[in-house]
N, C-alpha and C positions, 0 to 999 in steps of 0.2 A: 877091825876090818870086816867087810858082809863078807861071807861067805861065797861063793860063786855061783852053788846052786839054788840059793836063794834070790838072787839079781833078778831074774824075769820074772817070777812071780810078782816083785816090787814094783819094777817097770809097769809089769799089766795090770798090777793096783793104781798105780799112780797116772797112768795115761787114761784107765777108767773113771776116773775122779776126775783129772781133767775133762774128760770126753762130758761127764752128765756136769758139770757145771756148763761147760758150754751152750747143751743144750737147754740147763733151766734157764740160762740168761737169753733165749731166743723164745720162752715162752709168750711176755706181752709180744714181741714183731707177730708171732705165729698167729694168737687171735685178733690182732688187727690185720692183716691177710686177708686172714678166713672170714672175717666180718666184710671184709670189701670184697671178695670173691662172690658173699653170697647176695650183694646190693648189685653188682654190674651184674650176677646174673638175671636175680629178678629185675633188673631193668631201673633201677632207682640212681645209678648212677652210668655214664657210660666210660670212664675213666678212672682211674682210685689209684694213687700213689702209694706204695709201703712206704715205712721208716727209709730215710735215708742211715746206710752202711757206709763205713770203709766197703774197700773191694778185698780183702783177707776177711771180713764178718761174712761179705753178701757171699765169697764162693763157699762159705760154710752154712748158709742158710738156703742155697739155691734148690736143693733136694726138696728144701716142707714146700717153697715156692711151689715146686713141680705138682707134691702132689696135691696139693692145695688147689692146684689149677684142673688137674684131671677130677679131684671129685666134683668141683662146681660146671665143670663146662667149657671154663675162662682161657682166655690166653694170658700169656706176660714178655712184657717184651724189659731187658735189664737194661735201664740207662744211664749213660758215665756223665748225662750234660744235662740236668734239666733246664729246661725252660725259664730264664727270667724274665717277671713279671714283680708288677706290683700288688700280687697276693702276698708272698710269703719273703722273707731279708734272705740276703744271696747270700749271706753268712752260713744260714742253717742246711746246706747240702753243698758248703764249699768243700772242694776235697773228699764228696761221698756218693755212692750212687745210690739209684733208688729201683724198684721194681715198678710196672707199671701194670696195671690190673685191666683188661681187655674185653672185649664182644665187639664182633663185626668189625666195621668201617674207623672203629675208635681211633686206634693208631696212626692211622690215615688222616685223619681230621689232625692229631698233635705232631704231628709232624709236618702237616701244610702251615699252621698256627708257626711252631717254629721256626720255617722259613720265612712268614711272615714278622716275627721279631727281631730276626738276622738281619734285615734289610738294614741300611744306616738309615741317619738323619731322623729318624722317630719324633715325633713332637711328643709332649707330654702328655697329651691327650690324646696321640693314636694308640700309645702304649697301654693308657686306662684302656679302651676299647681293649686292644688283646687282651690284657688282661681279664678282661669282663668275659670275652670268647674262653679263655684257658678254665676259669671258675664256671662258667654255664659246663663244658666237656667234662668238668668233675663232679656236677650234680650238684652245684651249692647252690641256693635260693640266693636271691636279689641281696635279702637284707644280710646274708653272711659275705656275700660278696663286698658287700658295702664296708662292713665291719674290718675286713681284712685289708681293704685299700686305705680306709681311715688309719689303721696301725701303721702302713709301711710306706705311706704316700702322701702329699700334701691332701690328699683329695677328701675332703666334707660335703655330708647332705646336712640336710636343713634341720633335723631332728638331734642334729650337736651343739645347737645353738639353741633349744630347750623349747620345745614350743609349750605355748600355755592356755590359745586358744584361737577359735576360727571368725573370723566374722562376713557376713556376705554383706557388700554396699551395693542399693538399687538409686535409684535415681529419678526423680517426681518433678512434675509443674507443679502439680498441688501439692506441696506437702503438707500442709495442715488436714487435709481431707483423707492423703493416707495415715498420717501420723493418727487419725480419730479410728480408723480402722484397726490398725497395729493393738491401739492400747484398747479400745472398749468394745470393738469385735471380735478381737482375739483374746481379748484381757492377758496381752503382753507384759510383761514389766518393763516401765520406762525408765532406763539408769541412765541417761544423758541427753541434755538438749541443746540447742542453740535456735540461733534463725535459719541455718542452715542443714539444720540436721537430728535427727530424732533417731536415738540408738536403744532396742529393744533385747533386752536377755528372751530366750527360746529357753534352753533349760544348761545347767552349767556355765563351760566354759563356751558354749554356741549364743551367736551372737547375731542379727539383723540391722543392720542402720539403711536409715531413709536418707538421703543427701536430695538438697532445693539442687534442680537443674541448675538454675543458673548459674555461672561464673565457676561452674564444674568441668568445662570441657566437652561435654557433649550437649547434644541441639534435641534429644527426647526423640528426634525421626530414628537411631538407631536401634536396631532388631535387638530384641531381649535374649535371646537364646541362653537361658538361664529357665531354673526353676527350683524351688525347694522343699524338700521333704518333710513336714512337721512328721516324727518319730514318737505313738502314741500307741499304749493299750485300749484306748477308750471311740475305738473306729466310730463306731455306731452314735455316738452320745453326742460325738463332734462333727459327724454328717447330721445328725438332726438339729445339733443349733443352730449350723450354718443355715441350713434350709431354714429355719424357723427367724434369723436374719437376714433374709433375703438375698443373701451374696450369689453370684453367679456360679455355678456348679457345669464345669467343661465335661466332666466324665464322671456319671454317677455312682455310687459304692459299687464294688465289683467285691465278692465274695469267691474265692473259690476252695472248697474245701483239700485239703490236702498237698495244696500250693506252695509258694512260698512264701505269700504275701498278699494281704487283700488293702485298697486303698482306691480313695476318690481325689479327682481333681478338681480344684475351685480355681477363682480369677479372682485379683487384688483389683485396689479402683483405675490401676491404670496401666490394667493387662498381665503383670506376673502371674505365673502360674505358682499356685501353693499347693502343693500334692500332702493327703494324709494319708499317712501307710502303717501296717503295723506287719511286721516280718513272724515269720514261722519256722517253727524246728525243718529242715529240708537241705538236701543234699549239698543246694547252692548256699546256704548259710551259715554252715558247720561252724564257720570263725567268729559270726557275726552275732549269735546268738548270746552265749556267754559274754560276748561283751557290753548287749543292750542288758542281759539280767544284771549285771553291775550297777547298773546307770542309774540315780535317784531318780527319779521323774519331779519335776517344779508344775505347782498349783498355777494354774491365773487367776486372774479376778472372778473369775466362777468356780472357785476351789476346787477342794479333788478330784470333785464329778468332770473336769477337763484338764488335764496335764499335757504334757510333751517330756518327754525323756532327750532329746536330740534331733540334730536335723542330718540330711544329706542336701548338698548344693548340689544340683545336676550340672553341668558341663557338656556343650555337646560341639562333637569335632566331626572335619571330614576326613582323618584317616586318624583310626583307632591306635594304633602303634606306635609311633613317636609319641603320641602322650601317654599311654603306658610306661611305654622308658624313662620318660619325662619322669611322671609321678614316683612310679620307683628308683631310679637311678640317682634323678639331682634332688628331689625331694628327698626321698632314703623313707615313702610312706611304704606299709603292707598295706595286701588287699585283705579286705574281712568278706566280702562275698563277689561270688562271680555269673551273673546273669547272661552271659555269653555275649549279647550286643551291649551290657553295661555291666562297669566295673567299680564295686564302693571298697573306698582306703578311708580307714579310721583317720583323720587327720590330726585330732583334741581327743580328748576325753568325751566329750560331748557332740563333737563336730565331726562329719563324713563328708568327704570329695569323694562326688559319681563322675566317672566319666560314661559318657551316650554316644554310641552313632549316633551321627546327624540323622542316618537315612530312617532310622526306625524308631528316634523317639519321638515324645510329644513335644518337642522344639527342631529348630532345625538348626544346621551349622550357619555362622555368615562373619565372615573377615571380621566385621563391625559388633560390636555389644552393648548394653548398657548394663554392665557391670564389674563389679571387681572383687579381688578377694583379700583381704585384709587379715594377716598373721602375727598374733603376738609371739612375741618370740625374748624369752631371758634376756638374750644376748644378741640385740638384732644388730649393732654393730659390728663388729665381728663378722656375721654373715654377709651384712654389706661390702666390706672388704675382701673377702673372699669371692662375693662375685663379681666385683672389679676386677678383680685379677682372672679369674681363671673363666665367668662365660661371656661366650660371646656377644661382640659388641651390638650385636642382629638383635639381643631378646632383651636386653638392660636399656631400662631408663633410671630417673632420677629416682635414687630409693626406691626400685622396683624390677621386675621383669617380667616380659611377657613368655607364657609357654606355648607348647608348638599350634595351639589352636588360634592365639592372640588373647588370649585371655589374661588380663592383668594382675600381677600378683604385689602386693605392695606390705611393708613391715613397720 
């Protein structure tokens, strides 16, 4: 039998030992806290969840919370009900609360949000939208947002169904006369022919095809509003061919030191605009750099002395925004550079989608186009079913959709 004046000393041994186990088992919640503390302060997030608790854990952890919030600045507000969405399974804070990591107006914004999910009758699709609103409030990028609706929700972009390459379709009266341009002005490579069509590799998986107007669907009087980027170290070599083959030249070399980008615009036989560019180390490029150093560059028929590493398809819309969401959301593309009135998304390995203002590029927006965009895709089935089912019946046609500029996009 213990003794009796030994009892408390045991007790205060043995509640000590409980007390530091407790608190080393709050060590990881503590620097994921402090790591979100110190993101809503600097501003990189305006919302940060802790670990979901029991409420017997959380009232034992609420003290680091506290000061955790006085050294960074932060507010927190303790919530027994978060939010569901389809970011995260209603399993993983069923029965737990969570802390919420704060600055300014935050709180205010998720709890308008959550009366907005409280409403009934939700469609499937309004729910994605909050959810998109609850992931932007927590500072996630497009593409993590995307990633976490693919795990918990029917919802897919187009990069789940594997893309493997990009190809732009223009559209000719003559096509024997551009097809003669493509291959021995450009000294293309010609990997597929028909009477209707002449398909050029650019470099990789980027791809050009000529289609004969005829029996195409369009009448050639529609606005091209289209243009494309030949992607090249060899600026100069390939403004002096052209010159030296007489092709018409819309906007002559433009150099400017310290830029981001120097490049000339030419005209094809029957009006396309061919832009050559060659990009530079520069703030707007930061993603896009490392990506073109990857890129093998492909010889043409004038060997090394003239290569292409990749192309950008211009795009040009009358309101920037819905196709932004477009490209990022349903697509599920990043951007790799941001020019402020234009936006380039790696789309292939080889292949970039620009999106342009209408107002300030060298094309303009028009309902009407002569072109289209053609994606290989692993598993383009698949995809097709999925957008039967879930977009709407406004942008789907037959094995294809159009996005919010009218731009065709076909698999």
């Amino acid at each position: 039998m213990i003794k009796r004046q030994f009892l408390t000393p045991l007790l205060l041994l043995l509640l000590f030992f409980l007390y530091s186990c407790e608190q080393r088992s709050f060590d990881k919640e503590s620097g994921q806290i402090e790591s979100f503390a110190e993101m809503v302060k600097s501003g990189v997030k305006l919302l940060a969840l802790g670990p979901p608790m029991t409420s017997a854990e959380l009232d034992l952890f609420m003290p680091e919370v506290e000061r955790i919030s006085q050294k960074y600045g932060v507010s927190f507000f303790r919530e027994a009900a978060l939010v569901q969405t389809d970011l995260f399974p209603a399993s993983s804070v069923e029965g737990k609360e969570v802390v919420l990591i704060y600055k300014g107006n935050a709180l205010k914004a998720y709890e308008d949000l959550k009366q907005d999910l409280a409403k009934d009758n939700l469609t499937a699709e309004r729910k994605r939208e909050l959810s998109r609103r609850f992931g932007r409030l927590l500072g996630y990028p497009t593409e993590r947002i995307n990633n976490l609706l693919a795990e918990n929700s029917a919802f897919r972009d187009l990069e789940d169904f594997g893309i493997q390459g990009l190809e732009v379709k223009w559209f000719y009266k003559d096509l024997a006369k551009a097809k003669a341009f493509y291959q021995t002005t450009l000294g293309l490579e010609l990997v597929q022919e028909n009477d209707s069509l002449a398909k050029f590799q650019i470099a990789g998986d980027s791809f050009l095809t000529l289609h004969f107007i005829a029996n195409s669907g369009y009448t050639g009087a529609e606005p091209k509003s289209v243009a494309l980027d030949f992607l090249t170290d060899q600026l100069e070599a390939w403004y002096a061919h052209l010159q030296e083959q007489k092709v018409t030249i819309k906007y002559p070399l433009k150099q400017n030191p310290g830029g981001p980008h120097d490049g000339f615009v030419a005209v094809d036989p029957e009006g396309y605009l061919l832009e050559f560019e060659t990009f530079f180390q520069h703030p707007e490029n930061e993603v896009l750099m490392p990506e073109l150093a990857e890129l093998q560059p492909k010889s043409t028929s004038y060997g090394e002395k003239l290569q292409f590493k990749g192309s950008v398809v211009w795009l040009y819309y009358k309101d920037m925004l819905p196709a932004e969401l477009f490209v990022e959301e349903s697509l599920g593309l990043t951007k790799s550079a941001d020019q402020g009135w234009a936006k380039v998304y790696r789309f292939s390995q080889n292949g970039y989608l620009g999106l342009v203002d209408g107002l300030r590029g060298m094309n303009t927006f028009s309902p009407e186009k002569l072109v289209e965009i053609s994606v290989d895709l692993e598993n383009p089935s698949p995809w097709e079913n999925y957008l039967k089912a879930n977009a709407p019946d406004s942008t789907r046609k037959a094995n294809s959709f159009q996005d919010p500029g009218g731009y065709v996009f076909k698999f």
